[in-house]
C-alpha positions in Angstrom: -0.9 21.0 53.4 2.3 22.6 53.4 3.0 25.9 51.4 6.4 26.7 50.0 6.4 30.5 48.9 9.6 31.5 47.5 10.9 35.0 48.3 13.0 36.7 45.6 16.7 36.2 46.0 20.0 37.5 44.7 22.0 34.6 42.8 24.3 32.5 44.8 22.9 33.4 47.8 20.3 31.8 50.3 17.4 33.3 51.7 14.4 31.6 54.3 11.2 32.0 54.1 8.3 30.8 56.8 5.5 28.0 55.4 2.4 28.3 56.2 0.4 24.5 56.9 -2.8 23.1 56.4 -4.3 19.6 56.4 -3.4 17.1 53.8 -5.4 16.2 51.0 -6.8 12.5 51.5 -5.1 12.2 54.6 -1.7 12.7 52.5 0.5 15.6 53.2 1.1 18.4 50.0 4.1 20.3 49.7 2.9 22.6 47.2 5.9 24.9 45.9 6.7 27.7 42.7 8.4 26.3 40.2 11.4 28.5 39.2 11.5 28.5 35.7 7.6 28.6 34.5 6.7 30.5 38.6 3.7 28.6 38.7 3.1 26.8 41.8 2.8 22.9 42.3 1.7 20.2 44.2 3.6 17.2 45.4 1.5 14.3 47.6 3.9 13.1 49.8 3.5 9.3 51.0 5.4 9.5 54.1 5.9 6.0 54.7 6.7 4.8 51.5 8.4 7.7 49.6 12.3 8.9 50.7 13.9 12.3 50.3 15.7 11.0 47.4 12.2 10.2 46.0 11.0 13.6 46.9 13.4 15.9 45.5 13.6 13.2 41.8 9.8 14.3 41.4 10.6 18.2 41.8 13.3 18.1 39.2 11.8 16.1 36.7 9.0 18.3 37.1 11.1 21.4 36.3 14.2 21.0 34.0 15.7 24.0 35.1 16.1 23.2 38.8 19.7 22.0 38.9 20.3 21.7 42.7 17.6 20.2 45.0 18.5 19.3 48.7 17.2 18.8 52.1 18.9 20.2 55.4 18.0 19.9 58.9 17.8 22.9 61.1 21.3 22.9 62.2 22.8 22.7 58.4 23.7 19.2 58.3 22.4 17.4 55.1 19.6 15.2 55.1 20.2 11.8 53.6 18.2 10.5 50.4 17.5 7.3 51.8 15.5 9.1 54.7 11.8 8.2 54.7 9.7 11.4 54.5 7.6 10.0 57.6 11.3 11.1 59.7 12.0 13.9 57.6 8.3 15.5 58.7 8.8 15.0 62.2 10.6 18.3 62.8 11.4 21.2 60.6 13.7 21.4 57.9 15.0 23.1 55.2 14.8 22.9 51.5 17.4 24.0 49.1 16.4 24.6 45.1 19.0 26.3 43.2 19.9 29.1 45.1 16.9 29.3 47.1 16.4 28.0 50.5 12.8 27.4 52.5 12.2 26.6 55.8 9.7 24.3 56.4 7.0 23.7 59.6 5.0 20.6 59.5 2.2 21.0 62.0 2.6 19.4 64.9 0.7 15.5 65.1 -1.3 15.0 68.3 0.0 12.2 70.3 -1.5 8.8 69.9 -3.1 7.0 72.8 -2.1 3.5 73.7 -5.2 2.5 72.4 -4.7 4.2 69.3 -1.4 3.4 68.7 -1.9 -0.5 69.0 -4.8 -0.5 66.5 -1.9 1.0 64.3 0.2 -1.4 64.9 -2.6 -3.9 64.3 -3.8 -2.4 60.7 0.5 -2.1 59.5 0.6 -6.0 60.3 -2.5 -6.3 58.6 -1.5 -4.4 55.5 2.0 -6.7 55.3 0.3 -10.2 56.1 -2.3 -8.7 52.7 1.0 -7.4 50.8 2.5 -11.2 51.5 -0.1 -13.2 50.4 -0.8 -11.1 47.0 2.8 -10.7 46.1 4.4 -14.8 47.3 2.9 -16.6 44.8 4.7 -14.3 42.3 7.9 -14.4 44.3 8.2 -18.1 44.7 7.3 -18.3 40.9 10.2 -16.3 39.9 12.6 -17.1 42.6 11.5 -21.1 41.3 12.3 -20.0 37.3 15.9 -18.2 38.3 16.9 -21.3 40.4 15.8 -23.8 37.3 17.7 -21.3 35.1 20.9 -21.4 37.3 21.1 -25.4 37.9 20.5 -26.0 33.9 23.5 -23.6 33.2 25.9 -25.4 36.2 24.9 -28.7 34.7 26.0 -27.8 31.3 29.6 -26.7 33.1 28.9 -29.7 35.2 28.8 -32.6 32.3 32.0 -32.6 30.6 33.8 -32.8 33.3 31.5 -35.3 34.5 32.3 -37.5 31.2 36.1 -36.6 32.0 35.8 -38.1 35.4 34.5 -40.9 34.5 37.1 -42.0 31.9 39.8 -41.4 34.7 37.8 -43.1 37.4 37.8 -45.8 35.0 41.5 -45.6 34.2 42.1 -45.4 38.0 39.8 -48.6 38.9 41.4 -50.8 36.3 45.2 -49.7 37.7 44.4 -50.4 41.3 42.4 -53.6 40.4 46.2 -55.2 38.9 48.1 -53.7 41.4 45.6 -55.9 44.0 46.1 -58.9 42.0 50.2 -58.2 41.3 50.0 -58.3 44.8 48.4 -61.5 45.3 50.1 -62.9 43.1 53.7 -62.2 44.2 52.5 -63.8 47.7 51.5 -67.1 46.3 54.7 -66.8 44.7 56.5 -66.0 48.0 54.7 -69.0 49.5 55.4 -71.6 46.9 59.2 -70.6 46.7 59.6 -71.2 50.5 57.6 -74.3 50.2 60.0 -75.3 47.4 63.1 -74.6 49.3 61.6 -76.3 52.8 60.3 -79.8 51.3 62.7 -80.0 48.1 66.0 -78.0 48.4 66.5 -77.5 52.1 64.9 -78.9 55.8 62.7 -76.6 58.4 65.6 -75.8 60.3 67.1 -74.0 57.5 64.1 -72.3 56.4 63.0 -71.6 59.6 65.1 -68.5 60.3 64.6 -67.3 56.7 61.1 -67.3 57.4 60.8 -65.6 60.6 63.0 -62.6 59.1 60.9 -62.3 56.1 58.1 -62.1 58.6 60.0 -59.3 60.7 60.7 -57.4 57.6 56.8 -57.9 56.7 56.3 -56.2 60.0 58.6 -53.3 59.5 57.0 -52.6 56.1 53.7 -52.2 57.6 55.3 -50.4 60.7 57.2 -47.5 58.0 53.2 -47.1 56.2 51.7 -46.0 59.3 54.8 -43.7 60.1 54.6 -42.3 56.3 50.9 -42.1 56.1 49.3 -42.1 59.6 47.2 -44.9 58.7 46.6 -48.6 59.8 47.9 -50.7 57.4 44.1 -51.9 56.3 43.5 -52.9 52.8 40.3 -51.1 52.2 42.0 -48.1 52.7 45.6 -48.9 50.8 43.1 -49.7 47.8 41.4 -46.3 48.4 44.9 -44.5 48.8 46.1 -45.9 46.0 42.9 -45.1 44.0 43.1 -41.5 44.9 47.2 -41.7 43.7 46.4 -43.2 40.1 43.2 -40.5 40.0 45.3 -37.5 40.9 47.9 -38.5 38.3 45.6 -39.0 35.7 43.7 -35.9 36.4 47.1 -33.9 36.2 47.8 -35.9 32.9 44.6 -34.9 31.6 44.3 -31.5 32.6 41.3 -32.0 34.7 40.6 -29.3 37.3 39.3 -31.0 40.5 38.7 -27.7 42.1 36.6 -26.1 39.8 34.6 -29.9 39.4 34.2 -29.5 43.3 33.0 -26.2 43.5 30.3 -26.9 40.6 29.2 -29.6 42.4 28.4 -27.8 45.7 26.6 -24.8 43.4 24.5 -27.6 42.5 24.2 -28.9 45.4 23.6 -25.7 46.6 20.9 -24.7 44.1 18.5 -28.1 44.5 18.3 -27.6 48.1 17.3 -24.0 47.6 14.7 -25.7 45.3 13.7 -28.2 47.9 13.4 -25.5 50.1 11.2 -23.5 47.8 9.0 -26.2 47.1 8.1 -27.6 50.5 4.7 -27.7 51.3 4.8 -25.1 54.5 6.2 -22.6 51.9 3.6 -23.2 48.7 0.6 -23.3 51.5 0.2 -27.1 49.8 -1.2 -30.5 51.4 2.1 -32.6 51.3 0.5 -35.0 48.9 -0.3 -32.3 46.4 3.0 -30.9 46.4 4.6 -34.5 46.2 2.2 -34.7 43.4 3.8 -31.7 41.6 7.3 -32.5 42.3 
């Protein structure tokens, strides 16, 4: 147990006095202290490796309203961090400042630990997490299961107009491509019953033939100028793609429909049901797979 006595000081100015230690209570160390505005002396259990400085010094000024300034310094002045666990803090002395007051503190020195010692340590800390793990993941997973539900119900309800919106286009888009396709074919039965005509009825092969083998040429350059503009083979799977994705794209601008933000929904979705899957699988919920096939 640690005793803080304060010593009597002039305001606005610091003054040290020595501690005095003695065992913990409980195995817990007690840094018991004078509280300046009622001077009657208190105890704080310290949990060293749980609580932080930050902790620490909270607990002394809610305890006593009237201690405005409370803060931790090493021996060579520098400022302790809050975030410091008290286990580090009490490893070497240090000095505490309340108000205008400064202590200096001496925690007694620990015996060192044998190997022995210090592996059965080890052993009961792994213990005490493996415990902590297996009260505390059911709850985890529960919550962590009801904020994912929560979040794919609120990006589907983003997600379904659009959806409706992209379907009339697609629609729109399918139906325009689909003509185009058959314009197409139909200008080449065209093509081939007008040189027919002009072969067997208006003219001989030796006219025609010249005609035709230009027309073919030109049929050649066309394709040729496609795969310069596009970088593509001239394949009609993907012209009909290519020209889906022109009519879509046009539409969408038309209708004001933001692919982007459609995209990016879709991948939070995405997103969120394998973080689900995840969740759920059996190696996580400690399940047999059928029972967790079962529940899905």
């Amino acid at each position: 147990m640690w005793y803080i006595i304060p010593k009597a000081s002039r305001r606005n100015e610091w003054s040290w006095s020595s501690l005095p230690t003695t065992p913990g209570v409980h195995g817990l160390p007690v840094i018991t202290l004078t509280l300046p505005t009622r001077r009657e002396r208190c105890q704080f259990a310290v949990k060293p490796m749980v609580a932080t400085v930050g902790a620490f010094l909270k607990d002394v000024q809610r305890e006593d309203k009237g201690i405005v300034k409370a803060e931790v310094f090493a021996t060579d002045g520098s400022k302790v961090s809050d975030a410091t666990l008290m286990e580090v803090l009490l490893r070497n002395d240090f000095k505490l400042l309340i108000n205008s007051t400064a202590y200096s503190v001496s925690p007694p020195v620990k015996d060192k630990l044998s190997s022995e010692h210090a592996t059965e340590m080890e052993d009961i800390k792994s213990l005490i997490h493996r415990l902590f793990v297996a009260l505390h993941l059911e709850d985890h997973q529960i919550r962590k299961e009801r904020e994912l539900l929560q979040k794919l119900d609120h990006l589907k309800e983003q997600l379904m107009p659009l959806e409706q919106m992209k379907a009339k286009i697609m629609d729109s888009a399918d139906a325009k491509t689909s003509r185009l396709l058959w314009v197409g074919l139909a200008l080449m039965s065209t093509q081939g019953g007008a040189l027919a005509w002009l072969t067997w009825w208006v003219y001989s092969w030796d006219i025609m033939e010249p005609v035709t083998y230009f027309i073919t040429y030109g049929s050649a350059m066309a394709f040729y100028a496609y795969f310069v503009l596009t970088k593509q083979d001239y394949l009609y799977p993907d012209v009909k793609d290519r020209q889906f994705l022109h009519y879509f794209y046009r539409k969408s601008k038309a209708k004001h429909f933001n692919v982007e933000q459609y995209n990016k929904l879709k991948e939070d979705v995405a997103e969120a049901e394998e973080s689900l899957r995840r969740l759920r699988q059996p190696l996580h919920l400690r399940l047999p797979i059928q029972e967790i096939t079962n529940k899905d």
